[in-house]
C-alpha positions in Angstrom: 0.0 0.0 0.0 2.9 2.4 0.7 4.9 2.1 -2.2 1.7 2.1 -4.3 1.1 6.0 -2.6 5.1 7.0 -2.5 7.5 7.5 -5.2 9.8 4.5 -6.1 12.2 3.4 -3.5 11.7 5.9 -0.8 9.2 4.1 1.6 11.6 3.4 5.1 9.8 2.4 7.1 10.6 2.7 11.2 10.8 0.2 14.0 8.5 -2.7 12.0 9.0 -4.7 15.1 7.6 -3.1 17.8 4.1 -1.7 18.0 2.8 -3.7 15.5 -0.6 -2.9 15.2 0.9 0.5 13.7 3.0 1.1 10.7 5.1 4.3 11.1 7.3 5.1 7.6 9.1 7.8 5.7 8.4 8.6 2.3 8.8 10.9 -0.7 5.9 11.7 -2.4 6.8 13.5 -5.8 10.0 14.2 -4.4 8.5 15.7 -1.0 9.5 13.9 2.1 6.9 12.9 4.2 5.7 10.8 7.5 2.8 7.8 7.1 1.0 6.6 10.0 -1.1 4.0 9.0 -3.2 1.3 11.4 -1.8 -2.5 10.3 -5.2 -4.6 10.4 -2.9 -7.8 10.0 -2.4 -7.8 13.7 -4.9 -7.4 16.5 -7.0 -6.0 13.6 -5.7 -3.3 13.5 -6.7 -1.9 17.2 -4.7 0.4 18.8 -2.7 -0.7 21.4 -0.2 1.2 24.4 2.5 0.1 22.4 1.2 1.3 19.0 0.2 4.7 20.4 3.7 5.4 21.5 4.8 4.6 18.7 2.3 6.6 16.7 3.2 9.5 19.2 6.7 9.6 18.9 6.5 9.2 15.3 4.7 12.4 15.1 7.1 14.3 17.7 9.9 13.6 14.7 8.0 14.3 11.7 7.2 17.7 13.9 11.0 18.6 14.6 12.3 17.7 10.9 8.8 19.7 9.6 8.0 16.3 7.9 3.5 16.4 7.1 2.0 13.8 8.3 -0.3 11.7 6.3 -2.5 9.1 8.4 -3.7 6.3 7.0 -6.8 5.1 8.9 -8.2 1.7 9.3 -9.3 0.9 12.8 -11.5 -0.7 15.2 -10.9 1.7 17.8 -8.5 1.5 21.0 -8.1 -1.7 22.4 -10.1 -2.6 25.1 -10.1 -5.1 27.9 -9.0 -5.7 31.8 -5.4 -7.6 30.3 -4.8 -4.4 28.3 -5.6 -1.6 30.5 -3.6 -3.1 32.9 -0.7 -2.1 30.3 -1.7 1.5 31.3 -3.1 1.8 28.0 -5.6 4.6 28.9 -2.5 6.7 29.4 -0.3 6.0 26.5 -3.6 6.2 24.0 -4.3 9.8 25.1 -0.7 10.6 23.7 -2.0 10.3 20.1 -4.2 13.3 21.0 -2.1 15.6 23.1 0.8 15.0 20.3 -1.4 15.4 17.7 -3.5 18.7 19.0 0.6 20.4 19.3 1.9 19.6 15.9 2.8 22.3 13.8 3.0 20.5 10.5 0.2 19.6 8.4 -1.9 16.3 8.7 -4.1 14.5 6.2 -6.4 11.3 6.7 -7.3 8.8 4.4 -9.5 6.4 5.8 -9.2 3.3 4.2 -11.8 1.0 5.6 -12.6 1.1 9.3 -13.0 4.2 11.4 -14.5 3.6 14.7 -14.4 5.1 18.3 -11.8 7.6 19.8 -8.8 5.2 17.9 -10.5 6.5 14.7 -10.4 10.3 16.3 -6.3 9.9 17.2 -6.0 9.2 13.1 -7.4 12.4 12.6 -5.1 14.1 15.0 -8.3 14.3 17.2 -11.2 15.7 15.0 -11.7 15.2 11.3 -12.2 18.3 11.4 -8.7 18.8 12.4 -6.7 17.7 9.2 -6.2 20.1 6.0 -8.0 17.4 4.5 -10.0 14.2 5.7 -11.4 12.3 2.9 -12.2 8.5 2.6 -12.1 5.5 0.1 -15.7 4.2 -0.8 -15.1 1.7 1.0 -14.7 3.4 4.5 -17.2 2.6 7.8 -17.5 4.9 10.7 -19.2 4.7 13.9 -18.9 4.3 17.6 -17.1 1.3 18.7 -19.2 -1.5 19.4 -22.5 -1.2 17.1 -23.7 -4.8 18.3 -23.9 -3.4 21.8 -25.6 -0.1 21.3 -28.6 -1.9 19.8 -28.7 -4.2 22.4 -28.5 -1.3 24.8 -30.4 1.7 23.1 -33.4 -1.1 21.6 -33.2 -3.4 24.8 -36.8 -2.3 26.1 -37.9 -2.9 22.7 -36.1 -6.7 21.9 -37.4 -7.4 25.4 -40.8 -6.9 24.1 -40.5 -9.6 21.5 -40.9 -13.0 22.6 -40.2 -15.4 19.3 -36.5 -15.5 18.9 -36.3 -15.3 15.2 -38.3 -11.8 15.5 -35.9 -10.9 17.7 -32.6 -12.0 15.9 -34.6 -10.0 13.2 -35.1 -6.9 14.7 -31.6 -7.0 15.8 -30.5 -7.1 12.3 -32.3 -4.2 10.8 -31.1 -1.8 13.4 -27.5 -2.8 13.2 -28.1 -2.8 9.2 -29.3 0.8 10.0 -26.2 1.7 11.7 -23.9 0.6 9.3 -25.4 2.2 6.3 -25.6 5.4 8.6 -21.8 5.2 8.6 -20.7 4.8 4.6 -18.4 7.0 2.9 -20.7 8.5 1.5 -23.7 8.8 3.7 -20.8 10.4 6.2 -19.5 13.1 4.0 -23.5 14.6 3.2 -22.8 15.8 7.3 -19.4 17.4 6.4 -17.2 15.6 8.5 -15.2 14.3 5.1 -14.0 16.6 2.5 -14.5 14.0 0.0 -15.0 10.3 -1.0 -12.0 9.4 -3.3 -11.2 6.6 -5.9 -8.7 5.3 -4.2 -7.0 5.5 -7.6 -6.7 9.4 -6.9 -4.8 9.0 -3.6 -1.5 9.4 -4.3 -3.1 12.7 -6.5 -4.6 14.3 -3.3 -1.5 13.9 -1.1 0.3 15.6 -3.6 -2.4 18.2 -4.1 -2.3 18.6 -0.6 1.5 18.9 -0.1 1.5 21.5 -2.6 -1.4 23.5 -1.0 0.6 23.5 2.1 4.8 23.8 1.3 5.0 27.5 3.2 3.1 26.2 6.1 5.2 23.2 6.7 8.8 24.8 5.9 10.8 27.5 6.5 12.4 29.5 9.3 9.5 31.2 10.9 7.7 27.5 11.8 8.2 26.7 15.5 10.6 23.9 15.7 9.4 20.8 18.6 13.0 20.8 21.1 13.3 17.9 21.9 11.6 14.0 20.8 11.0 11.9 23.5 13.4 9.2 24.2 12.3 5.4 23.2 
């Protein structure tokens, strides 16, 4: 997917090994150097993990000190979530994504790919998609609140309790988590302004590149407050 978006032979990416449910990378993108953050749904599905928000956090402080943009690539559950994982301080280290993200100086742009759920799909967008130069999406892309299943079986429970044959349950179910996920399409999505656009993803590379154009004098020169320091890993 990387090299697809980057010019030839530039992607690098950093530390593959650790954080793994987070790709981090450098790239050129016709000829302009820039960082991808990108959610790897080959492992835990792409959840975001303590480990993968620092990773994701510190990434950012260094694109921010080298005045690197930051292109995110989104395809997420959501943050992790369970008693094994929070015990890895997880609530913590996830809120680093924001905090990083709300003090960069550089310009970030989201692509969501494919999933985009709960606050995890919020960090990809530096925390807002209304935060970005430009948030757009891939036809393909679903948002929502983590968890659909169990806000029907929450917000409808007076009403499933009601039914008493269990196929006219299971039905009823259905429809309104049907509802929910055409609710959050692409397309349906972007009609409430939260995306700029729904792209062919053919046009991705285009729109970075558009974008990185738009913004050169934002993200360079000497009057652009320089991040001190990185945090040590």
């Amino acid at each position: 997917m990387l090299e697809l978006i980057a010019d030839v032979g530039t992607v690098l990416e950093l530390r593959p090994s650790s954080g793994q449910a987070m790709v981090t990378a450098l790239a050129r993108v016709e000829g302009k150097p820039v960082g991808i953050i990108a959610n790897n749904a080959a492992h835990i599905g792409g959840a975001i993990d303590g480990d993968a928000s620092d990773k994701a956090s510190r990434f950012m402080q260094l694109c921010d000190a080298f005045g690197l943009p930051v292109v995110m690539l989104c395809d997420t559950p959501g943050i992790m979530v369970g008693p094994e994982v929070e015990k890895t301080a997880l609530v913590r280290r996830a809120s680093r994504i924001f905090v990083t993200a709300a003090n960069l100086s550089v310009p970030v742009f989201t692509l969501v790919l494919r999933k985009s759920y709960g606050l995890g799909a919020l960090g990809m967008a530096g925390g807002s998609f209304l935060n970005p130069v430009w948030a757009v999406s891939w036809p393909t892309g679903e948002f929502g609140g983590m968890g659909l299943e169990g806000f029907v079986r929450l917000g409808f429970r007076r009403e499933l309790e009601a039914l008493e044959d269990p196929e006219e349950k299971q039905a009823f179910f259905d429809r309104k988590l049907a509802d929910l996920y055409n609710v959050g399409k692409a397309l349906n999505v972007a009609t409430h302004f939260e995306l700029d656009d729904v792209i062919d993803p053919a046009d991705t590379r285009r729109w970075i590149a558009k974008g990185l154009r738009a913004t050169a004098n934002y993200s360079a020169g000497p009057s652009r407050k320089r991040r001190p320091f990185i945090d040590t890993w």
